[in-house]
C-alpha positions as CSV (number, residue, x, y, z in Angstrom):
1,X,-2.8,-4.4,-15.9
2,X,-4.6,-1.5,-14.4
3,X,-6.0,-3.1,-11.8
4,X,-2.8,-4.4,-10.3
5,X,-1.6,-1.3,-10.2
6,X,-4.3,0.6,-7.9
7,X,-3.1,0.2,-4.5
8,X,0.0,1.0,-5.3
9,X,-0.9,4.2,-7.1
10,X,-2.6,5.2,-4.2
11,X,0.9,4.6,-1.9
12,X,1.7,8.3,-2.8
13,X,-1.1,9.5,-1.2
14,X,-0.5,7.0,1.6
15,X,2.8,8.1,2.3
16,X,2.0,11.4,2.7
17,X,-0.9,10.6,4.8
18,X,0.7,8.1,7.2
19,X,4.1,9.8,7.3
20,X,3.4,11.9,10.4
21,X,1.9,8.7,12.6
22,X,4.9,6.7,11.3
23,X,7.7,9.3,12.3
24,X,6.6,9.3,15.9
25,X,7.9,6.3,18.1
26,X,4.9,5.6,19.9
27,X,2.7,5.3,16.7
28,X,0.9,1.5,16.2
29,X,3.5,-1.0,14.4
30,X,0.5,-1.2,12.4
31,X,-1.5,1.6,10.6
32,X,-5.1,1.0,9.2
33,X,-5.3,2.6,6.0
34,X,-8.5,2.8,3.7
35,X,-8.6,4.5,0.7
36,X,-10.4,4.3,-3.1
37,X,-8.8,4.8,-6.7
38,X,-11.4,4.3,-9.4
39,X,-14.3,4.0,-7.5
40,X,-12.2,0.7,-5.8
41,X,-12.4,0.5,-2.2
42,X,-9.0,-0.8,-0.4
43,X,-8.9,-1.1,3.4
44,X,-5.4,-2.8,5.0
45,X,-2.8,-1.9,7.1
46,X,0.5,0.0,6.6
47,X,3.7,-1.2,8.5
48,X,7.2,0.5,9.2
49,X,10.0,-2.1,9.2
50,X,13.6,0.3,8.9
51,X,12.7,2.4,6.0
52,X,10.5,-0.1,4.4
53,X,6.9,0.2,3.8
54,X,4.9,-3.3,4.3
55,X,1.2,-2.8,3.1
56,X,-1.7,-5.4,3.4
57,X,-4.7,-5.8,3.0
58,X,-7.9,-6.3,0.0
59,X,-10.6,-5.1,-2.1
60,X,-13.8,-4.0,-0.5
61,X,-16.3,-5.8,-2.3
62,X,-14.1,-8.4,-4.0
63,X,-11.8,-9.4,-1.0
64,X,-9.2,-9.7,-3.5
65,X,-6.1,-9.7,-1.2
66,X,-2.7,-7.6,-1.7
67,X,0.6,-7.2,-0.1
68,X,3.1,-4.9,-0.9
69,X,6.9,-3.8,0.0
70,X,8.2,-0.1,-0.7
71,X,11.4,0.6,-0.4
72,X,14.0,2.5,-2.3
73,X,11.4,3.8,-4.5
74,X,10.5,0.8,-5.8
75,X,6.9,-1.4,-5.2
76,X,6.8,-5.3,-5.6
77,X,4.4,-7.9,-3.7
78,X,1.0,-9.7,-5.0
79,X,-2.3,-8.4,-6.1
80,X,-4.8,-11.3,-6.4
81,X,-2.0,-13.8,-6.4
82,X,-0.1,-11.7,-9.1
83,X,3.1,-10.7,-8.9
84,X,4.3,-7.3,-9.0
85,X,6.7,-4.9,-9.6
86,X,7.4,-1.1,-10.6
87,X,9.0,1.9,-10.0
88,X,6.9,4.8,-7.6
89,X,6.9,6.9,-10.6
90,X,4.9,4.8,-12.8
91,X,1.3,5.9,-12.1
């Protein structure tokens, strides 16, 4: 279960992060992104659709794949073919 949740527990910091490339209109529709959580490394790319976060991408060494959607506070996609689905505030 702990595994799943790693990319998304790292959104946080995403958000923050990406925020400021995201609120200006001639950013990329697509934001690389790269970060680690537990000495995981996740590469992908963020998107902006309205207010929702689309986030792609997979494991480093694995290549296990995930996509996520954020919106409204709340995460749910696929991690490794597993569905998902939690609130931002459970870390």
């Amino acid at each position: 279960m702990t595994r799943l949740l790693l990319p998304a527990m790292a959104l946080v910091t995403l958000s923050a992060i990406a925020a400021p490339a995201l609120a200006d209109q001639r950013a990329p529709t697509a934001t690389p992104i790269a970060f680690a959580r537990d000495g995981v490394a996740y590469v992908g790319t963020l998107r902006m659709r309205g207010e929702t976060q689309l986030i792609s991408g997979h494991e480093v060494d694995s290549g296990r794949p995930f996509e996520l959607i954020v919106r409204r506070g709340r995460v749910s996609g696929t991690y490794d073919a597993t569905p998902v689905s939690y609130t931002l505030a459970q870390k």
